[in-house]
Structures are given as structure tokens and as C-alpha cells.
N, C-alpha and C positions, 0 to 999 in steps of 0.2 A: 504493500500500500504506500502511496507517497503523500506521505504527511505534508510537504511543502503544499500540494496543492490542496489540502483542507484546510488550512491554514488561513484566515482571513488576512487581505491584505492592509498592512499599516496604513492610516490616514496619513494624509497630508497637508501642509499649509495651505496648500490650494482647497484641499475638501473642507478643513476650517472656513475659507471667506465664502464656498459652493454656499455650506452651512449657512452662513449670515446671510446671504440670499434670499434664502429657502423661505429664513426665522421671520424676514422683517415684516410680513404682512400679519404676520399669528403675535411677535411676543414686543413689545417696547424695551428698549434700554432701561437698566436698572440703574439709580442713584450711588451716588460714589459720598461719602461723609467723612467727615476729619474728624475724628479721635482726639482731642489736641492733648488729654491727659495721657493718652498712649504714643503720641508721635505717628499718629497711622493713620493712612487712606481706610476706609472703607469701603468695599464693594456689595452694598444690600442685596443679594442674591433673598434673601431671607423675603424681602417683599415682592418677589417674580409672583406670577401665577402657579399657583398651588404653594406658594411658599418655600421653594427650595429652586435651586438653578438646574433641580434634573428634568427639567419642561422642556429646557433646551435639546437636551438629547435623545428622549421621546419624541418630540415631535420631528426632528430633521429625519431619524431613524423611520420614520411612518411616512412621511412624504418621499423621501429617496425611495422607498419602498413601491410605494404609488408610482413614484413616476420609471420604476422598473416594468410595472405591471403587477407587481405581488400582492395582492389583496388578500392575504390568508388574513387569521384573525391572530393576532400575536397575544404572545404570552410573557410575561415575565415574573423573576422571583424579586421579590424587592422587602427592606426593612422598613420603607414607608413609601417614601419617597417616591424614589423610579416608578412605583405604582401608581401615585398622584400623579405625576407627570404622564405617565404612559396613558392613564384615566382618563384625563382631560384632552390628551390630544388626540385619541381613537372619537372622545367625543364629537370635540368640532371639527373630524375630518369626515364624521360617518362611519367608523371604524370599528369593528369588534375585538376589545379584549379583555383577557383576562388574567389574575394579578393572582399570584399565590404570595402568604405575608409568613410568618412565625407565629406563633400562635401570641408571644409575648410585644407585638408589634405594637406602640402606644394606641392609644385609641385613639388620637385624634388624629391619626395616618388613616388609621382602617375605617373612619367616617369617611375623611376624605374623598378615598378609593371608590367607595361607595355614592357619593354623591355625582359625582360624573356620570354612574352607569354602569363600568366595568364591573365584570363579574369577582368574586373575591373567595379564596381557598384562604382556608389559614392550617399553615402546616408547619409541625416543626420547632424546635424551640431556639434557633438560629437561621441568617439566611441561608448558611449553607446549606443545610435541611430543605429549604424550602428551595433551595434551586436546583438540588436532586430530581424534590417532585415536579415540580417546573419543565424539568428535561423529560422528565416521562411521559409527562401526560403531552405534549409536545410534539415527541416521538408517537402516540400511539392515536393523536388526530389531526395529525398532517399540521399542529400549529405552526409558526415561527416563532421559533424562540428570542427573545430579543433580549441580552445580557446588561447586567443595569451598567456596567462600565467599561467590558471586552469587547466592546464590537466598534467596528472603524465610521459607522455615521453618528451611536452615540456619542464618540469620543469630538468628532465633529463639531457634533453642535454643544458638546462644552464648551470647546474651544472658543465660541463666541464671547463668552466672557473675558478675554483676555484682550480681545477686539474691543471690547467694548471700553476695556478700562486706558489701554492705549490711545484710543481716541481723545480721549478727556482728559489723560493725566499725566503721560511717557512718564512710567516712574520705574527705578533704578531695579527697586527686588518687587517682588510679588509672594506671597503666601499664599500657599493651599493646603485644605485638608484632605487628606489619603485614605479612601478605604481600596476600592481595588484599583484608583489610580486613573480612572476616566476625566475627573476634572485635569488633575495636575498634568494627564498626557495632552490633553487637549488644549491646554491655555501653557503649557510649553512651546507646542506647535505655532500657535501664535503670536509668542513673543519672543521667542530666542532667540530668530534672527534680528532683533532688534537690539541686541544686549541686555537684555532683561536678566538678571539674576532671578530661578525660579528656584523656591526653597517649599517642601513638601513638611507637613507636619502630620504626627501620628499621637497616640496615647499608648504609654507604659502598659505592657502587656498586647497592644493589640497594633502590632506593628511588623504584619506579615512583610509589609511592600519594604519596608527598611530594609530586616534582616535578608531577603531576595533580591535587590541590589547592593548585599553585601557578599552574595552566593550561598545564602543561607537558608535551602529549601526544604527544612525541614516544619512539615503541620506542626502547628503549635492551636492548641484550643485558645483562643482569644480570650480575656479576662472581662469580668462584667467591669461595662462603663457605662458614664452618662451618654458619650457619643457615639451612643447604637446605629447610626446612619456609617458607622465608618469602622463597624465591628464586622469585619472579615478576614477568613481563614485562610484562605488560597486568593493571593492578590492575580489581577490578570496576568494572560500571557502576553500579549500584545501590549498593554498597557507599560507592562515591565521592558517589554524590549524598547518600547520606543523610552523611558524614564532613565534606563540605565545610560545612556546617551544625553538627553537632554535636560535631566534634573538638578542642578549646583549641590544640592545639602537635603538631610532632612532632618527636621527637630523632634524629640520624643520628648511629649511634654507630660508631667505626673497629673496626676487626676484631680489631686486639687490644686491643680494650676488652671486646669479647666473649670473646675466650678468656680472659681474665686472668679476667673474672666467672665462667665455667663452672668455674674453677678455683677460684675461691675458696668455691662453693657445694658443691663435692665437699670442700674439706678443711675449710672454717670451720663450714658446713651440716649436714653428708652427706648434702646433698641432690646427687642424680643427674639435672642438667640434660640437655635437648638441647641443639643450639645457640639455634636460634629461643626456647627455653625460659629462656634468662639473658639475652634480647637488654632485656627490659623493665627488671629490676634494673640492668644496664647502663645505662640510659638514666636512670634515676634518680637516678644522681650530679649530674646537673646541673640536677633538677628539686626545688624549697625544695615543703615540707608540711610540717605538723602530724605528720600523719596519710596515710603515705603506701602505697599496694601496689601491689605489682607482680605480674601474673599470669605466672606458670612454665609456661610452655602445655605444656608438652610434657618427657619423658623417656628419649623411644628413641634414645638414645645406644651405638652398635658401643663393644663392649668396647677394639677395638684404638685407636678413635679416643680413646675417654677415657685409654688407658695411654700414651700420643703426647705427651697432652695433660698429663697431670701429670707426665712424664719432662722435657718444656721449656718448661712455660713455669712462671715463677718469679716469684708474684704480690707486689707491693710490700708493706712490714707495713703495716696499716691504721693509723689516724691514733686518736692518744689520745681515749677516749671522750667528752664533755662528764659532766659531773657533774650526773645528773638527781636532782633531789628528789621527783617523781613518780614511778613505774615508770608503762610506757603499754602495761599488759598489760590484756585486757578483765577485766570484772567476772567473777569466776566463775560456772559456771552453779546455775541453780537445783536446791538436791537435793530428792528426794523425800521428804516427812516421816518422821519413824523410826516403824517398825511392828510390833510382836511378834514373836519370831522365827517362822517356819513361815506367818506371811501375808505373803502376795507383792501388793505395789502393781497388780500387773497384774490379779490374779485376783479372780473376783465374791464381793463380801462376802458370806458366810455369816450367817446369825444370831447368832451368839458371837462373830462379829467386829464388829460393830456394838454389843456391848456396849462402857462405857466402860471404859480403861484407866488403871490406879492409875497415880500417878508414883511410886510406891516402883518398880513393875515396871520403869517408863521409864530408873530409877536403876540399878536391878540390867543390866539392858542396856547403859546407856552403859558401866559399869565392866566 
């Protein structure tokens, strides 16, 4: 048998911007926020649709699909997420699918999932478990299996995110959080060749993709975390060959580094982390930039775990700011010229609107 040819083929920086293509009619650009107590960009992935940046790779992986001609009804195993994402974009494409979760998948994933439409299996008390069954039932009705992070159009339409933050920010490193590697491969892809320092973050115990670009391919059962979106056992294949290449560092951050960070983003922020979602900023304390961001992957956080969570834990005060004589805020955006009032920038210029206008009038307007 020749494995080269089962093998899916590695994405490309080119299938990254094919990706942004595909995206821009289904998802908006997400908001970038300065941290000023952390020194860090934000990239709010956390308020995409469905709340996680895995809509991105559902959806391009559904329409690449489409416009193969493949309309099976696909399947995936997912800890929350890639199943929201996968949900809503079967939805508004007209699509069938169906999502197998873990049986311990928060609920407010598996409402999610549910809400869309898609059909929902709960199997398992890990993703791995549930992407065993995933493969089965797959195998045994002609589904398409669709991988929440090993396949070349998810990894794709990650990589939009990288695009996105480039656009807006050119900044020196970038953070991501690691479960099997689909973000961090795909927004490499997209900024490497630009000199992006891309730095990968994991949690103590559950840091298959580290120890596997260190040559270290031994199963290890993952340890329970808050960052259940990025608790996996067997990181990708694909995801690893393109990381081993393109990835600068990765940080292992302990687990109360993570909770102390999800706290500090709900009370210093108001932003509403996951866990897997504060593992990046986390990771960034120990990582020197200019010019630094951390993608917030995600925001399906259970209500009972966030009230848990700011009831104990009691994060250090942060450390006195440096005194900048710059602000490192972007340039602001360009506005559209001033106009009459009752003509609209958007609308087709009439003939009296192409006549010229006085600056007395321009005058009486500004005031």
C-alpha cells in the first residue's frame, strides 16, 4: 500500500488566502484589543460566531467540499467547538451533519451543537474516544469524516486568522494555543513568511504536540485541565509536519497560570475566556516582543465554571506599568470624506451631487 498517496496533502499559503476568499461572504473580521496591563495585542477569536475561531475551518472545509462536488453529510468528533462551528456552517450552507462530543463535553458546547441543527452523539469520556467513534460510524455510512484540526482546508481556514491580525497590526510574535495544532499550523502559514515569530502554547500534562516536535511519540493520557478544547492525545500528523518546520518555541504553561489568566481577562478585560482561550496570553508572560498577540481562541465558558472560578482564585496585582512615551495603539482608520448632508458615500452620485461644493457650506457643517 502506498501511504504517500493516503496521505493528505499539506496546505498552503496560497490555500490560507483561497480560505479568506471562500470566508468573507459567511464570517467578519474579528477585533484585535490591547491588554495594556499584559503588554498584548488581543485577537477576540472568543466573539467569532459560535464563539471560538473553529467556524473558520468548518466552514472553508464545507464549501471547498461543495465546490468539489462532495455533498456527503460530514461528521466530526469535537470537545465542543469544531462541532459548533461544523453546526452552524452545515446550517447556512444547507448541509447535513453530524457531531459526536464526550460524554463530559461542557454543556454549553452541546446546547450549542444543538441549536444549529446538527445531529449530536455523545460518546466517550475524551475526544479521542469520540473520534474513534466518529471514524466508525463514518466508515460504515459513507460519511466524510472531517478532522477538527488534521485536514488541509481546516487548517486553511485557521489560517485566516493570522491574515486577519496582519492586516491590522504587523506584529513581531504571535501566540497560539495547541491542541492538535490546526490553529498554530495554519496562522504559521500565514505569517512566516512575513517574519512573524510564531510561538505555540500548551498546559502541563497535556502537551502531546511539544513533546512530538521534540521526537517524542510516545501516548501519554492527557491530564484533566480547565483547557478541555486543547486536551489531546495524539496531536496531528500533518499539523506536526508542517509545525516542526514553521513553529519558533512552545510554552508549557502550569494550570494555575491558566486560571489566574482567565481571571484576570474577566475582571481587568471583560473579556469572557475559555480555558484553551487564555492559554496563549498565558504563555506570553514569558515571551519578550515589541509587538506582541495572543489569539483568545475561544469563549464557551459554563457559567458555573466561571463563578468557581472568580469565587477562588485571587489573581496577584499586576506589576507597575513602564512609563511609555509612545502609546502602541494603531493608527486610526481612515474616515470617509465629509459630504452634504442627505448624500450618502454609499449611494450613486446624482447630477447635483457632482456639482462642486462651496467651503462656506463645508463650514456651516463642521459647526
Amino acid at each position: 500500500m502506498n501511504t504517500d498517496a493516503a496521505t493528505p496533502r499539506a496546505p498552503t499559503a496560497s490555500d490560507v488566502l483561497a480560505a479568506q476568499a471562500r470566508l468573507r461572504r459567511y464570517l467578519n473580521p474579528t477585533p484585535l484589543h490591547y491588554a495594556e496591563r499584559s503588554g498584548c495585542w488581543l485577537k477576540l477569536e472568543n466573539l467569532q460566531r459560535t464563539g471560538s475561531y473553529k467556524v473558520r475551518g468548518a466552514m472553508n472545509a464545507l464549501l471547498a467540499a461543495r465546490e468539489r462536488g462532495d455533498l456527503r453529510p460530514t461528521i466530526a468528533a469535537s470537545a465542543g467547538n469544531h462541532a459548533q462551528g461544523l453546526a452552524w456552517a452545515a446550517y447556512r450552507l444547507g448541509m447535513q451533519a453530524i457531531t459526536v462530543m464526550p460524554r463530559n463535553a461542557p454543556d454549553t458546547k452541546v446546547a450549542g451543537v444543538a441549536h444549529w441543527g446538527a445531529t449530536v452523539r455523545l460518546h466517550g469520556d475524551s475526544y479521542d474516544e469520540a473520534k474513534a467513534f466518529a471514524a466508525e460510524l463514518a466508515a460504515h455510512n459513507g460519511y466524510r469524516l472531517l478532522s477538527a484540526f488534521d485536514d488541509p482546508d481546516v487548517i486553511a481556514g485557521q489560517g485566516t486568522v493570522g491574515l486577519e491580525i496582519a492586516a491590522a497590526l504587523e506584529p513581531d510574535v504571535v501566540l497560539v494555543p495547541i491542541g492538535g495544532g490546526g490553529l498554530a499550523a495554519g496562522v504559521a502559514l500565514a505569517l512566516k513568511a512575513q517574519g512573524v515569530k510564531i510561538i505555540g502554547a500548551q498546559v502541563e500534562g497535556v502537551d502531546a504536540m511539544a513533546r512530538a516536535l521534540r521526537g517524542d511519540d510516545a501516548i501519554v493520557e492527557p491530564s484533566a485541565t480547565l483547557a478541555d478544547g486543547v486536551r489531546v492525545k495524539v496531536p496531528g500528523l500533518l499539523t506536526r509536519r508542517l509545525l516542526r518546520t514553521l513553529l519558533d518555541d512552545a510554552v508549557i504553561v502550569r494550570e494555575a497560570e491558566l486560571r489566574e489568566t482567565l481571571v484576570r481577562l474577566a475582571l481587568e478585560e471583560r473579556l469572557i475566556a475559555e480555558g484553551a482561550g487564555a492559554l496563549a496570553l498565558a504563555a506570553g508572560k514569558r515571551v519578550a516582543g515589541k509587538r506582541k498577540c495572543a489569539v483568545v481562541s475561544g469563549g464557551n465558558l459554563d457559567a458555573g465554571v466561571l463563578a468557581a472560578l472568580l469565587q477562588d482564585v485571587r489573581p496577584r496585582p499586576p506589576r507597575k506599568p513602564r512609563q511609555r512615551r509612545r502609546e502602541r495603539l494603531p493608527l486610526p482608520a481612515a474616515r470617509p470624506p465629509l459630504l452634504p448632508a442627505g448624500l450618502s458615500p454609499f449611494a450613486s452620485p446624482s447630477a447635483s451631487a457632482l456639482r462642486p461644493v462651496r467651503t462656506d457650506a463645508i463650514e456651516t457643517l463642521i459647526a
